[in-house]
C-alpha positions as a Markdown table, in Angstrom:
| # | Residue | x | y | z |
|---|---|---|---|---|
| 1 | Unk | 14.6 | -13.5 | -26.0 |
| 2 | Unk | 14.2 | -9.9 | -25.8 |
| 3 | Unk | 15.8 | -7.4 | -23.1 |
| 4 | Unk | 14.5 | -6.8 | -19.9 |
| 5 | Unk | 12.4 | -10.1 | -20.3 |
| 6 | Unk | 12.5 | -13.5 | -18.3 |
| 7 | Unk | 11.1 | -16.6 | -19.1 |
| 8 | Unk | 8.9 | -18.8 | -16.7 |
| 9 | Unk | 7.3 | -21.7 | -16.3 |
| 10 | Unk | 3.5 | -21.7 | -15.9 |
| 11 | Unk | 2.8 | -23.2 | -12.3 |
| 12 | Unk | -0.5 | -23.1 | -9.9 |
| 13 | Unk | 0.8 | -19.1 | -8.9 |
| 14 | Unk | 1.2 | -18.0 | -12.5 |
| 15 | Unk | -1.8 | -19.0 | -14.2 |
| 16 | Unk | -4.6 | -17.2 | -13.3 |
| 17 | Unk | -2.9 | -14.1 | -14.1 |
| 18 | Unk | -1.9 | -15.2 | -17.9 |
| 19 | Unk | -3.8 | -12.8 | -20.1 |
| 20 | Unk | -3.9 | -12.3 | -24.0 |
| 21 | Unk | -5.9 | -14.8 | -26.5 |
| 22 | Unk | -4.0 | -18.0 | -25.4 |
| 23 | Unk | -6.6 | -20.9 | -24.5 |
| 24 | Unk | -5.1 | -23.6 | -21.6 |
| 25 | Unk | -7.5 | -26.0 | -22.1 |
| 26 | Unk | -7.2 | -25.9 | -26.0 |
| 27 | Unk | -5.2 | -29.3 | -25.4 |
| 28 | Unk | -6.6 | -30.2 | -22.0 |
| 29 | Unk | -9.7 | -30.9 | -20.7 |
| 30 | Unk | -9.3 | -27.9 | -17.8 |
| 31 | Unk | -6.7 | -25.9 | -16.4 |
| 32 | Unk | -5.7 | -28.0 | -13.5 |
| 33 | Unk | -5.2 | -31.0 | -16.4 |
| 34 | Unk | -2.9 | -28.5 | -18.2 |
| 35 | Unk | -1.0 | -28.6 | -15.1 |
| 36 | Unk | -0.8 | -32.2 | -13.8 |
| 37 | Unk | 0.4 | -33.6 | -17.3 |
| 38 | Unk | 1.5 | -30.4 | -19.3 |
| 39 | Unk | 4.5 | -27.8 | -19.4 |
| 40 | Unk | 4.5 | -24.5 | -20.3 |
| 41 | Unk | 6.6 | -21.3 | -20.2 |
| 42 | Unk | 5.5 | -17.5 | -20.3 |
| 43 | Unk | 7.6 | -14.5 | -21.2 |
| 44 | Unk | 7.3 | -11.7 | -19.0 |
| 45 | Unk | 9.2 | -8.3 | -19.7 |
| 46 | Unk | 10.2 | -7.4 | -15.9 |
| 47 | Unk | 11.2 | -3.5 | -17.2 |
| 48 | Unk | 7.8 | -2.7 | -18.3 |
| 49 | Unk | 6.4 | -4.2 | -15.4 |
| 50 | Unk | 8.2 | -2.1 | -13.2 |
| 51 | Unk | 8.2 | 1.4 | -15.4 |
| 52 | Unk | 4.1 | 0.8 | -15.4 |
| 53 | Unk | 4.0 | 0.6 | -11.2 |
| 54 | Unk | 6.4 | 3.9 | -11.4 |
| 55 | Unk | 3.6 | 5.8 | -13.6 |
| 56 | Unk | 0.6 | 4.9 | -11.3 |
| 57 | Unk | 2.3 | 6.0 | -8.1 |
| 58 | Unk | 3.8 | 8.8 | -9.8 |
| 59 | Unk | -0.1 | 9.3 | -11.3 |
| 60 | Unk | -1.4 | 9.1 | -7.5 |
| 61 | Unk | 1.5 | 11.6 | -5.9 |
| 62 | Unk | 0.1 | 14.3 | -8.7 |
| 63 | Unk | -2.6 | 15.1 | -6.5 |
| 64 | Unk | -1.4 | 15.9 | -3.4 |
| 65 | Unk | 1.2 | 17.8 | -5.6 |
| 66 | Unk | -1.2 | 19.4 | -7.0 |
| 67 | Unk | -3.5 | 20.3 | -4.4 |
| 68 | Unk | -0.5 | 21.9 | -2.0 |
| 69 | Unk | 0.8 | 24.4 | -5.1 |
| 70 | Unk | -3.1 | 25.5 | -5.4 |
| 71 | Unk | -3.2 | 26.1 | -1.6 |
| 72 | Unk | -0.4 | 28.5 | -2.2 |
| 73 | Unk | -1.7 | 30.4 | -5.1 |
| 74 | Unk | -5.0 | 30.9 | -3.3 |
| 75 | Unk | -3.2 | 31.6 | -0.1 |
| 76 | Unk | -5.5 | 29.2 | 1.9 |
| 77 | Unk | -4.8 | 28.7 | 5.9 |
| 78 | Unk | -4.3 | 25.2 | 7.4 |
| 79 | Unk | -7.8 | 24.1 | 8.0 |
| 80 | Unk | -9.1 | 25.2 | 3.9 |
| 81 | Unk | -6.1 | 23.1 | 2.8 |
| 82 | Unk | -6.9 | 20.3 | 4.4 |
| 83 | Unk | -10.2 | 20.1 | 2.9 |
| 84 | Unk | -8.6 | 21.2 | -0.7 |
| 85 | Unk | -6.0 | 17.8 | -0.5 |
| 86 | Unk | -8.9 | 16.1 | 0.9 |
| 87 | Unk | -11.2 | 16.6 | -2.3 |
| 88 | Unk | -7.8 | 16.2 | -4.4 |
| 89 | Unk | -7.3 | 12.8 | -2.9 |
| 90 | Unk | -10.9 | 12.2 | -3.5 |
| 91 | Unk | -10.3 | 12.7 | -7.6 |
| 92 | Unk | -7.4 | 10.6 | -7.1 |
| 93 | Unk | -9.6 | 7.6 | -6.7 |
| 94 | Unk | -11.9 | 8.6 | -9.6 |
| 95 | Unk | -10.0 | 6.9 | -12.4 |
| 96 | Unk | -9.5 | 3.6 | -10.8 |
| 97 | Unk | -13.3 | 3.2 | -9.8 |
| 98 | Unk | -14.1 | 4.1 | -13.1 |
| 99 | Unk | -12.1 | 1.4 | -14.8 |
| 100 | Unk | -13.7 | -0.6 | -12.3 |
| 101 | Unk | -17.4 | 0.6 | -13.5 |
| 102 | Unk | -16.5 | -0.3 | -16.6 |
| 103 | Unk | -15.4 | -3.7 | -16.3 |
| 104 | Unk | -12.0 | -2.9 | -17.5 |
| 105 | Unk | -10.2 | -3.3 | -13.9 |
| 106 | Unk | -11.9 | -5.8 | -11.3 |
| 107 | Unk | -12.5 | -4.5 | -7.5 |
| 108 | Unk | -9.9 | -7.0 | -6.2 |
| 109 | Unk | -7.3 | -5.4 | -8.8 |
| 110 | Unk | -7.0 | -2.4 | -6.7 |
| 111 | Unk | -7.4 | -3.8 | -3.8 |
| 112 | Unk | -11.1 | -4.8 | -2.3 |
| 113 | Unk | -12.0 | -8.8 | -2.1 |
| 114 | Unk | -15.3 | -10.2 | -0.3 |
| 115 | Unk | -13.9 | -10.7 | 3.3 |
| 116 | Unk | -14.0 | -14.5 | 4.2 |
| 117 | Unk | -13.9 | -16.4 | 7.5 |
| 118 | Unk | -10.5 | -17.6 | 7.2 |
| 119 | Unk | -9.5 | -13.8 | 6.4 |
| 120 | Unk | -11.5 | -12.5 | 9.8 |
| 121 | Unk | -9.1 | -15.0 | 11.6 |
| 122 | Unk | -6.4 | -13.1 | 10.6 |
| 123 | Unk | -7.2 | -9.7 | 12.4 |
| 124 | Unk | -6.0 | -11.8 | 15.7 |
| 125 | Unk | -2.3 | -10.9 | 14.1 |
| 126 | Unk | -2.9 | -7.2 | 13.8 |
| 127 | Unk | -3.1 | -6.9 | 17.4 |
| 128 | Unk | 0.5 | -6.3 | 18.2 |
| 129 | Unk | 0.7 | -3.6 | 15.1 |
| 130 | Unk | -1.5 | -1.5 | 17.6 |
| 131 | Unk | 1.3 | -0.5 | 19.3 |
| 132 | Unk | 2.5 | 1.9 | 17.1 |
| 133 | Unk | 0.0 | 4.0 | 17.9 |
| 134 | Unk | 1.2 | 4.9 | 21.8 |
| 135 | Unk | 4.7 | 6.3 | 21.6 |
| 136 | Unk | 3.2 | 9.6 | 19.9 |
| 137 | Unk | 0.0 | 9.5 | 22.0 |
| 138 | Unk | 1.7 | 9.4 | 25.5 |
| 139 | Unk | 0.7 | 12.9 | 26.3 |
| 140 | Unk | -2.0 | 13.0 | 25.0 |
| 141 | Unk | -4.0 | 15.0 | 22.5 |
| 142 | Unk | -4.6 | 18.5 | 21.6 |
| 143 | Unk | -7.5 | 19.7 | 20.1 |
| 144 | Unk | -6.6 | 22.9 | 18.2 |
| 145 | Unk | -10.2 | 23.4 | 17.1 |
| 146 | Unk | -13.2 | 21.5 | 15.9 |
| 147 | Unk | -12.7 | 23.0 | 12.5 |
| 148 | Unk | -9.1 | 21.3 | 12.4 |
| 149 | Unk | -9.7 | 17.8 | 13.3 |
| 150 | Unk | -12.5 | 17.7 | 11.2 |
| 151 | Unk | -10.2 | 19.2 | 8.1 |
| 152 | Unk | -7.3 | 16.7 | 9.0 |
| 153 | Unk | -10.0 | 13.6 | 9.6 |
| 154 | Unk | -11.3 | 14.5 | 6.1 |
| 155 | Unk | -8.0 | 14.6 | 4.4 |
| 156 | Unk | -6.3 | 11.9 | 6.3 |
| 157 | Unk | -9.4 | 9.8 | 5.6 |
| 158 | Unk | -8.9 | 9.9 | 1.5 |
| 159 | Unk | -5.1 | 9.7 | 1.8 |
| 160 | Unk | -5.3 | 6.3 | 3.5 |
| 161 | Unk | -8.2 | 4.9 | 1.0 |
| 162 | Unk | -6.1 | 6.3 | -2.0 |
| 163 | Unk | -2.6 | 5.9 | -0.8 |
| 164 | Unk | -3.7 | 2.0 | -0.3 |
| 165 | Unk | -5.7 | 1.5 | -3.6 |
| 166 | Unk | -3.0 | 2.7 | -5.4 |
| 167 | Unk | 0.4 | 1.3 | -3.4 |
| 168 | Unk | -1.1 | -2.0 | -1.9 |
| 169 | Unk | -3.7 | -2.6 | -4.6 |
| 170 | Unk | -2.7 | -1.6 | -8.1 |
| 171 | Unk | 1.2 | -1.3 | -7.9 |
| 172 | Unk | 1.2 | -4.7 | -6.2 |
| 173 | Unk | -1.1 | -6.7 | -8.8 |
| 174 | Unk | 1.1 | -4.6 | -11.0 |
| 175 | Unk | 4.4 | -6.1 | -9.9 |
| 176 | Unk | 2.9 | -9.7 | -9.4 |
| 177 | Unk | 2.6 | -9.9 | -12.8 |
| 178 | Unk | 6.7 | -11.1 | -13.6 |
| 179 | Unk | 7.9 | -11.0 | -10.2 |
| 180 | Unk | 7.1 | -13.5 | -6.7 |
| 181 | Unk | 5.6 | -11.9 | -3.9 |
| 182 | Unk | 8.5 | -11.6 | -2.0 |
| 183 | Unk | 10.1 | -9.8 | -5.1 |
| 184 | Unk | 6.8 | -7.9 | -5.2 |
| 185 | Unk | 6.5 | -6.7 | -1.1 |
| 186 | Unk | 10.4 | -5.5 | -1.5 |
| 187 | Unk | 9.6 | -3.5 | -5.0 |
| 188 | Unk | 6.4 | -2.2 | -4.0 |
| 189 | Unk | 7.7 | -0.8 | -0.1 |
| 190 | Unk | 10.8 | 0.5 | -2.4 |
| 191 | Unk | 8.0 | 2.8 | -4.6 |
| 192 | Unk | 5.9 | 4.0 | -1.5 |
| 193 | Unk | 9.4 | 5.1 | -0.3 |
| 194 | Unk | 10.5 | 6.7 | -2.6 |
| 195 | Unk | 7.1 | 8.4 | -3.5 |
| 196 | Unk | 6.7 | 10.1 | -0.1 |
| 197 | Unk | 10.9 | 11.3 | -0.2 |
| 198 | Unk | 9.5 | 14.6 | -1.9 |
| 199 | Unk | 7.5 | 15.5 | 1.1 |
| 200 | Unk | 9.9 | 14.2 | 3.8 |
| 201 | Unk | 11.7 | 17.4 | 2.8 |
| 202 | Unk | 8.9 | 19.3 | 3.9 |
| 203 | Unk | 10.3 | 18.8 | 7.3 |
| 204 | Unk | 12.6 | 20.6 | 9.3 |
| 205 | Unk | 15.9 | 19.3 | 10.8 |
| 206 | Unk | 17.8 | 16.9 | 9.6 |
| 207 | Unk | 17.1 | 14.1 | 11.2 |
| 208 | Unk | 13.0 | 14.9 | 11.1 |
| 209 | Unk | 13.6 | 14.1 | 7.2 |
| 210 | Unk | 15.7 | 11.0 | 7.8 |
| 211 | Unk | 13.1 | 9.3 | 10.6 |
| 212 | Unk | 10.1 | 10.6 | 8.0 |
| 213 | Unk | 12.0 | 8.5 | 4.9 |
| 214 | Unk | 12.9 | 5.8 | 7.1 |
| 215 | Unk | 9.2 | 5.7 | 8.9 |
| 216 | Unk | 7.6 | 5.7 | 5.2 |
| 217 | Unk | 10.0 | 2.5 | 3.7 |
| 218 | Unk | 8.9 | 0.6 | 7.1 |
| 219 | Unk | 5.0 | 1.4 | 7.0 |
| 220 | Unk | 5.1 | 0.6 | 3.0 |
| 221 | Unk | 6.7 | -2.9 | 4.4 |
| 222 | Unk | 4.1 | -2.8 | 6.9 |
| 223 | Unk | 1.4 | -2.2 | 4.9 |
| 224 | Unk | 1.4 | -4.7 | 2.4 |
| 225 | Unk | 2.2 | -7.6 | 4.9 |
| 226 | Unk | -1.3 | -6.7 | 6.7 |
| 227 | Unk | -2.6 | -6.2 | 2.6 |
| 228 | Unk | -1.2 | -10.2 | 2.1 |
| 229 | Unk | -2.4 | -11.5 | 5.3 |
| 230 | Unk | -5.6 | -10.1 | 5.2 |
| 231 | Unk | -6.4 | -10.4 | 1.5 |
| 232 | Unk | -8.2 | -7.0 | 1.5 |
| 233 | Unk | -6.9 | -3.2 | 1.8 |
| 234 | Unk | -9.2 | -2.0 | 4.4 |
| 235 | Unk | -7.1 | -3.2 | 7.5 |
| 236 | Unk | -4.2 | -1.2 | 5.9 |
| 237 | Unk | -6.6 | 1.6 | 5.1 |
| 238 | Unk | -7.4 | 1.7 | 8.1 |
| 239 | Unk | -4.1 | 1.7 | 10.1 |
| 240 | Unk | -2.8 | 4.2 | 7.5 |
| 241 | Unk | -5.2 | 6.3 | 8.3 |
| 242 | Unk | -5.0 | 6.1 | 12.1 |
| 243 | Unk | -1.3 | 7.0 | 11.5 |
| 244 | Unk | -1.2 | 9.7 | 9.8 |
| 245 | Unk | -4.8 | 11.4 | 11.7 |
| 246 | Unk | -3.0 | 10.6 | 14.9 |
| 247 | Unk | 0.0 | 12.9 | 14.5 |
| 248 | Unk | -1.6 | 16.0 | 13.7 |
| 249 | Unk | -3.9 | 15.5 | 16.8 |
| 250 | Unk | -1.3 | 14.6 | 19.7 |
| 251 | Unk | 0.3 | 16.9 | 22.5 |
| 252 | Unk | 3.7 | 15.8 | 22.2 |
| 253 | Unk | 6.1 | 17.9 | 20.0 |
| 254 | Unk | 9.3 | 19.6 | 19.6 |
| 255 | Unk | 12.5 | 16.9 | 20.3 |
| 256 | Unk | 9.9 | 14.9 | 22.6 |
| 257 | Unk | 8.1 | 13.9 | 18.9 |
| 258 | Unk | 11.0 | 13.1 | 17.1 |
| 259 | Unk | 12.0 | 10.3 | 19.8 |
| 260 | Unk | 8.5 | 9.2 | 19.7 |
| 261 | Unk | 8.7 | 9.0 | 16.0 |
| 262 | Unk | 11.8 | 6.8 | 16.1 |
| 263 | Unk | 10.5 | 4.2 | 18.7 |
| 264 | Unk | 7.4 | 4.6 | 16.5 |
| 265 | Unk | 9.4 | 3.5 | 13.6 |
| 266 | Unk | 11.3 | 0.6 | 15.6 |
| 267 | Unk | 7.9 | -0.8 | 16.8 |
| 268 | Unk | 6.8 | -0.8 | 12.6 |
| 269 | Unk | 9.8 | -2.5 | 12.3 |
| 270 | Unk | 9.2 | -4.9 | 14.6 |
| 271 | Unk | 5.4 | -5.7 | 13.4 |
| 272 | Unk | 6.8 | -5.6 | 10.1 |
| 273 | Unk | 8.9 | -8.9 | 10.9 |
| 274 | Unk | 6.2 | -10.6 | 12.7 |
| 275 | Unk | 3.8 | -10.5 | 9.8 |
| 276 | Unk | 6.5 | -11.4 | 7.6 |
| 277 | Unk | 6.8 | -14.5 | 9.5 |
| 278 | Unk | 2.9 | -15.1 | 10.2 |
| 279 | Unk | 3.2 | -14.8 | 6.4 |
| 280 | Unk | 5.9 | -17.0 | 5.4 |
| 281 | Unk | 4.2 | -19.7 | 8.0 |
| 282 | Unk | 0.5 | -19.4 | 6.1 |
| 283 | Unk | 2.4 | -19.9 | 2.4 |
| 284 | Unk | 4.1 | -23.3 | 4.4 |
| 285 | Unk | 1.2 | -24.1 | 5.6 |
| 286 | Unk | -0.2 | -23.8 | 2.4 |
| 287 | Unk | 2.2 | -25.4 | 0.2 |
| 288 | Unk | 1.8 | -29.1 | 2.8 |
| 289 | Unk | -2.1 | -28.9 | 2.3 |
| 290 | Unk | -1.6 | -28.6 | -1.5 |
């Protein structure tokens, strides 16, 4: 067996994403025959699995990248960069719909599947994630100028729907390829962190770059418990956006924000943990109906 590769069995979880020339029911009647009386084993190369996730979100982070060295050159104030990231963010999504378009990708690769009735249910376990949204809000919000929130709603807008196509819907369907979800909710959170280190340095003190890192490893966590619960990346779009919109809009700053930030981040935590466990109890759930 070559390095870097593992070799598993073909089960219920495995199957449908099996690609290349190889026909199941060559020797069955159907799939699900394959299954009850056969055995088979797949080879999945782990390394390449994980180097391909590293080059989308490292294709993804280009943008914003590229976008904030523009805004330099071109000496642009706040509200003009906004709206220069904001188009950026916009090209981000350009190549995955296009792969899309062309049958080459399928929408629920990066992320959007029909919303059913069972997957409406769900929302009812969003409800405590809401309150990660009032530390930072408890005085309020300041409205610098119309031009502003409009320039931050417009960037912060794209940034959730890319940030989410990319990191909760192609990374992840990525990773599920040779690893389990669990495998894949730990690997993918580990990415998103590590992606948004670079512009945790952006910050100030010490510690407003530690509870930034630590704040963006908890919402990637977050984030893709609310993508597996829910089956869809808009919640997560959604709440990413909210997030990030919110804290250029609020009153609070200075020392006041940072603490707000960090019983922000224990609240994520927190909401992190419950999904995880409405998760775990759906896939039980699951497994006895089966």
């Amino acid at each position: 067996m070559p390095d870097g590769c593992e070799l598993k069995e073909i089960d219920y979880n495995l199957l449908p994403k099996i690609s290349g020339n190889i026909v199941l029911a060559f020797s069955w009647i159907a799939s699900s025959e394959f299954l009850s009386r056969g055995k088979g084993f797949i080879m999945k190369n782990k390394v390449l699995v994980i180097g391909k996730a590293f080059l989308w979100s490292f294709f993804v982070l280009l943008f914003p990248i590229a976008s904030g060295v523009l805004s330099v050159i071109l000496e642009l104030d706040t509200v003009k960069t906004f709206f220069l990231q904001g188009f950026f963010m916009v090209l981000a999504l350009v190549p995955p719909v296009i792969l899309v378009l062309l049958n080459k990708w399928h929408w629920d690769e990066i992320g959007f599947t029909q919303f059913d009735l069972q997957s409406c249910k769900r929302v009812f376990f969003f409800i405590p994630v809401l309150a990660i949204f009032i530390p930072v809000a408890v005085k309020g919000f300041y409205i610098k100028s119309i031009e502003y929130v409009l320039g931050s709603f417009f960037l912060y807008m794209f940034v959730g729907i890319a940030e989410e196509v990319y990191f909760r819907g192609i990374v992840p369907n990525c990773l599920k390829k040779a690893f389990s979800m669990k495998e894949t909710v730990v690997l993918s959170t580990f990415i998103f962190g590590i992606g948004h280190i670079a512009t945790a340095f952006a910050g100030g003190s010490t510690l407003e770059i530690i509870l930034t890192v630590l704040n963006a490893f908890i919402f990637g966590w977050l984030a893709m418990e609310i993508t597996i619960l829910s089956k869809n990346i808009v919640p997560a779009i959604l709440i990413h956006f909210f997030f990030d919109f919110e804290t250029k809009i609020v009153a609070i700053s200075g020392k006041e924000l940072l603490i707000a930030e960090g019983v922000r981040g224990t609240i994520m935590f927190l909401a992190a943990i419950w999904l995880t466990i409405m998760v775990n109890k759906e896939n039980k759930n699951r497994s006895v109906r089966v």
